[in-house]
C-alpha positions in Angstrom: 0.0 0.0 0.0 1.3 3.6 -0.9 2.0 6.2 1.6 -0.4 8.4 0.0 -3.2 5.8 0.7 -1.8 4.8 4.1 -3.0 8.7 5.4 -6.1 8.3 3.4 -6.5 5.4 5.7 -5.5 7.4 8.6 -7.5 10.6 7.5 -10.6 8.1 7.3 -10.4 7.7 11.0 -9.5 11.0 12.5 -13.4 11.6 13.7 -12.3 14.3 15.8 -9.7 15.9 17.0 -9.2 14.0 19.9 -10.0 10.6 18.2 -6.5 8.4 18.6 -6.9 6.3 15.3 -4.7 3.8 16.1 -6.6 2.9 19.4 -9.7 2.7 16.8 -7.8 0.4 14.6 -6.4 -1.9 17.5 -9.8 -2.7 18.2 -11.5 -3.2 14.8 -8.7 -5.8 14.7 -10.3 -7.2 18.4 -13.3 -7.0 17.0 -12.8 -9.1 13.9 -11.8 -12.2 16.1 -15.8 -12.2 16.9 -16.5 -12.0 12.8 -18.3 -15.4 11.4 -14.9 -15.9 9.3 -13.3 -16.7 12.7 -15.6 -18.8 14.2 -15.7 -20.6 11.3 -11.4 -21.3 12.2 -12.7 -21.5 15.8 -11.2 -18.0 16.7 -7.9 -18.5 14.7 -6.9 -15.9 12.2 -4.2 -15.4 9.9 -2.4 -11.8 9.4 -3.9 -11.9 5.7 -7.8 -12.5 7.5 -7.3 -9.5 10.4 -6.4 -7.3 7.4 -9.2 -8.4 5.1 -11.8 -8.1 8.0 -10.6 -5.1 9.2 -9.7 -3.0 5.8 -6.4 -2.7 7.3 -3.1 -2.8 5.0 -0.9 -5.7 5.6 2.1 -3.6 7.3 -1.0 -1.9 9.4 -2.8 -4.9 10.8 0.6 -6.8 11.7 1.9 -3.5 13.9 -1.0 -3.7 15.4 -1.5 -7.7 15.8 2.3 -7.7 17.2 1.6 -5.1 19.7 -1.3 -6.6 21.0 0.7 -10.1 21.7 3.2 -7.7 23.0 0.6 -6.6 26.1 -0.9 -10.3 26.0 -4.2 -9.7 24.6 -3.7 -12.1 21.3 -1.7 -14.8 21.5 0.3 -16.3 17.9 2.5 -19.6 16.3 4.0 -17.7 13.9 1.1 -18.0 11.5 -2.6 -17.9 13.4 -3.3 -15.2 15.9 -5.9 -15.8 18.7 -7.4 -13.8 21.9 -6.1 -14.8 25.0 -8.2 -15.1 28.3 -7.0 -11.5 29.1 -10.2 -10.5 27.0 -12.1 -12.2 30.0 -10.8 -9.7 32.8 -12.6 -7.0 30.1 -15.8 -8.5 30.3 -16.0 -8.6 33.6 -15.1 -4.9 34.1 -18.5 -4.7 31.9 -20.9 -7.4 33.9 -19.7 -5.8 37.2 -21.8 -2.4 37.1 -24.7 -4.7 36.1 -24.2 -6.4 39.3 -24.2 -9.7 37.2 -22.7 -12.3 39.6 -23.1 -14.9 42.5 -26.4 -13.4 43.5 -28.0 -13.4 39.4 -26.8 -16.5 39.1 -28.3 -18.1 42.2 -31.6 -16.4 41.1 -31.5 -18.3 37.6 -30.3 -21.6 39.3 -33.7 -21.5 41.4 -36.0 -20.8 38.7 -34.7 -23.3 36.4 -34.8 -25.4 39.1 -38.7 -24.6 39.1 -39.3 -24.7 35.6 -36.9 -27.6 34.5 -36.1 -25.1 31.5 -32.8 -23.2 31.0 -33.4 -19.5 32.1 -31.2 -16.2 30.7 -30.8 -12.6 31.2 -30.1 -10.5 28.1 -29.1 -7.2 26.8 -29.9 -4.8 23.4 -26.5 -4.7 21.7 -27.6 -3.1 17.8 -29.1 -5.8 16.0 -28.6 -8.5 18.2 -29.2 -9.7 22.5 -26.4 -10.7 24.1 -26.7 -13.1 26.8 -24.6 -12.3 30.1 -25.6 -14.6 32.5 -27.7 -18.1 32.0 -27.6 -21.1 33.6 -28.7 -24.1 31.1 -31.0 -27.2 32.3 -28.5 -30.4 31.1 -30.4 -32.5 28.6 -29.0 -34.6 25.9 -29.5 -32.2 23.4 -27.5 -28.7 25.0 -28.5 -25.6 23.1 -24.7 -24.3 23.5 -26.0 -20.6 24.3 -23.4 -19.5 26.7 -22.4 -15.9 28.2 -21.8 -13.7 25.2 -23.8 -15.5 21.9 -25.2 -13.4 20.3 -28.6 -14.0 18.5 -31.4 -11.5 16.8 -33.1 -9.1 18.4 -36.0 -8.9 16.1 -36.9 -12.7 16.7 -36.2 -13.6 20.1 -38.4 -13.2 23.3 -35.5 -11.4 25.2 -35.5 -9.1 22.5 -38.7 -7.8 21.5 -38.9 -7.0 25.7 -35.9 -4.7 25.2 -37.3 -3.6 21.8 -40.6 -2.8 23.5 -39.1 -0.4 25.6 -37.9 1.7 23.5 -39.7 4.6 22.1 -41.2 4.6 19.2 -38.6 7.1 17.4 -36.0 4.9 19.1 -37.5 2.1 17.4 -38.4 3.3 14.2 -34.5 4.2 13.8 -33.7 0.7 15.0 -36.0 -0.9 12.5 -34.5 1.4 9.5 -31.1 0.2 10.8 -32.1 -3.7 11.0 -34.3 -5.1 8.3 -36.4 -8.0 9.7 -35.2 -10.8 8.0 -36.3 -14.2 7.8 -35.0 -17.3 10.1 -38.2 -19.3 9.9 -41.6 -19.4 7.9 -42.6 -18.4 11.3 -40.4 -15.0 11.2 -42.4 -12.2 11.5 -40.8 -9.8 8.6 -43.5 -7.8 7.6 -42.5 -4.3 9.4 -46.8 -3.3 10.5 -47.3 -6.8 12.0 -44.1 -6.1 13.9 -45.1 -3.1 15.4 -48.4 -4.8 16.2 -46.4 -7.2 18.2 -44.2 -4.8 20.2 -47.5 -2.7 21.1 -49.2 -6.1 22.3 -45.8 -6.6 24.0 -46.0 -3.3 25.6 -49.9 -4.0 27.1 -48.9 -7.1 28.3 -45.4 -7.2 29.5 -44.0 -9.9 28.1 -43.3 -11.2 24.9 -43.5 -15.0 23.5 -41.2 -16.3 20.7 -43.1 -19.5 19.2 -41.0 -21.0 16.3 -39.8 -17.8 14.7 -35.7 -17.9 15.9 -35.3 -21.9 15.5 -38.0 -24.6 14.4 -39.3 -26.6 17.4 -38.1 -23.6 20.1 -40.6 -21.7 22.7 -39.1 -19.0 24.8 -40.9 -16.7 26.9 -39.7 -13.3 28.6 -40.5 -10.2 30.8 -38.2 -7.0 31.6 -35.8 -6.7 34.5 -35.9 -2.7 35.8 -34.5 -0.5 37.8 -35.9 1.3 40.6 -36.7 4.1 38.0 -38.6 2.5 36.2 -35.7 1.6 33.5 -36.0 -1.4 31.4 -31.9 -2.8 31.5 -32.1 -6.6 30.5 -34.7 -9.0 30.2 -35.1 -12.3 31.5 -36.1 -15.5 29.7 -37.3 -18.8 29.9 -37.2 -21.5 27.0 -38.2 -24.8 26.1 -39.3 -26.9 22.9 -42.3 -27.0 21.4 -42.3 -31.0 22.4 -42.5 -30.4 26.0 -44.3 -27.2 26.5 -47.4 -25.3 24.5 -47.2 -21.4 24.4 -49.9 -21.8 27.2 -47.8 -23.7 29.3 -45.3 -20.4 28.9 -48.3 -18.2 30.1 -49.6 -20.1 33.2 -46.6 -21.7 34.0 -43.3 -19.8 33.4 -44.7 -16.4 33.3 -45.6 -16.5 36.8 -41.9 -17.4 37.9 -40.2 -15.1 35.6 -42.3 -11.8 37.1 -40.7 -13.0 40.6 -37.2 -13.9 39.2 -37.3 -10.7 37.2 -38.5 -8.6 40.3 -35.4 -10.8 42.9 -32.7 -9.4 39.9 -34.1 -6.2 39.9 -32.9 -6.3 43.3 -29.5 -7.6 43.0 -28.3 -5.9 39.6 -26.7 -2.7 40.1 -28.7 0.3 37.6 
């Protein structure tokens, strides 16, 4: 790459006058560890991938990967780079505010312990919920949702709480941002019938996702708030269709959820 396009790069960044680009840079290269092309290498990327996903030069996205092994936060053979469990001690400096921790988790293990169904908080993060604490009912089949997946917003019971919360300019941007798209023939993608749904959502406090983010999947959930008022997270149940009917979520898990949802409300910093 030319110098002359190496400060068109830099120029690209400089956002304001007290935006440090290369900070900006070393984490679009963090960032792209999380991008589908590494998970499909199971978190491994070469220097030729970080650049590609990052739109980084070559000489760029090496100075940076090198600096980052340098302070530990990737780790590399020679060839593959990969995050280190450093990343983990930044996670937690995240969870820690929310007051996520022994006392959440005991709250989950006792309502899935009531419901024999795995139980999660989540939070809005653009188009997608991210799960930070859930504790998972062990059957045969394990859905692998651990701290930090990521899934829709648009099609999953935690998220159409936290989408109902918002206002309706907030959400109207949201939706311009995030297209509904399609994960079953059960996906609700027609933009009216979604707003129908959140304004059902917001009469009734809950929401109920019956088929539309996997085939054969019920989940059911209700907002965790603070004192104010504030919807944070929200707080889910789920099950499959087999063992449960979407009335089974209303008489039986909605019930424990409210009281769950009110015990966190208690023990999660706002």
């Amino acid at each position: 790459m030319s110098a002359k396009h190496e400060d068109a790069e830099a120029g690209s960044d400089l956002r304001r006058s007290d935006f440090v680009s290369a900070v900006g840079r070393a984490m679009s290269v963090l960032e792209c560890f999380t991008s589908d092309e590494a998970i499909r290498q199971r978190g491994r990327l070469t220097l030729t991938d970080a650049a590609k996903l990052t739109n980084l030069s070559r000489g760029t996205a090496r100075r940076l990967l090198l600096t980052l092994a340098e302070i530990h936060y990737v780790d590399t053979d020679g060839k593959f780079f990969w995050l280190t469990p450093k990343l983990v001690n930044l996670s937690r400096g995240f969870l820690m505010p929310l007051g996520v921790g022994e006392g959440s988790a005991a709250i989950l293990k006792e309502l899935t312990g009531k419901l024999d169904e795995s139980a999660s908080v989540g939070i809005l993060d653009g188009e997608d919920i991210v799960y930070i604490e859930r504790v998972e009912v062990r059957r045969i089949y394990s859905s692998r949702i651990v701290n930090g997946t990521r899934l829709p917003a648009a099609c999953s019971s935690i998220g159409r709480v936290l989408l109902a919360s918002l206002s309706d300019s907030d959400l109207h941007n949201w939706m311009r941002s995030y297209p509904l798209r399609r994960l079953t023939e059960k996906t609700i993608t027609d933009p009216d019938a979604f707003w129908e749904e959140i304004r059902a959502i917001r009469t009734r406090g809950y929401a109920i996702i019956d088929e539309e983010l996997e085939i054969g999947i019920r989940s059911i959930a209700v907002p965790i708030q603070s004192p104010n008022g504030r919807t944070m997270a929200a707080l889910n149940g789920s099950t499959i269709s087999a063992r449960h009917s979407v009335e089974d979520l209303r008489e039986a898990f909605l019930p424990e959820l409210l009281d769950a949802s009110r015990k966190l409300s208690g023990t999660m910093g706002w």
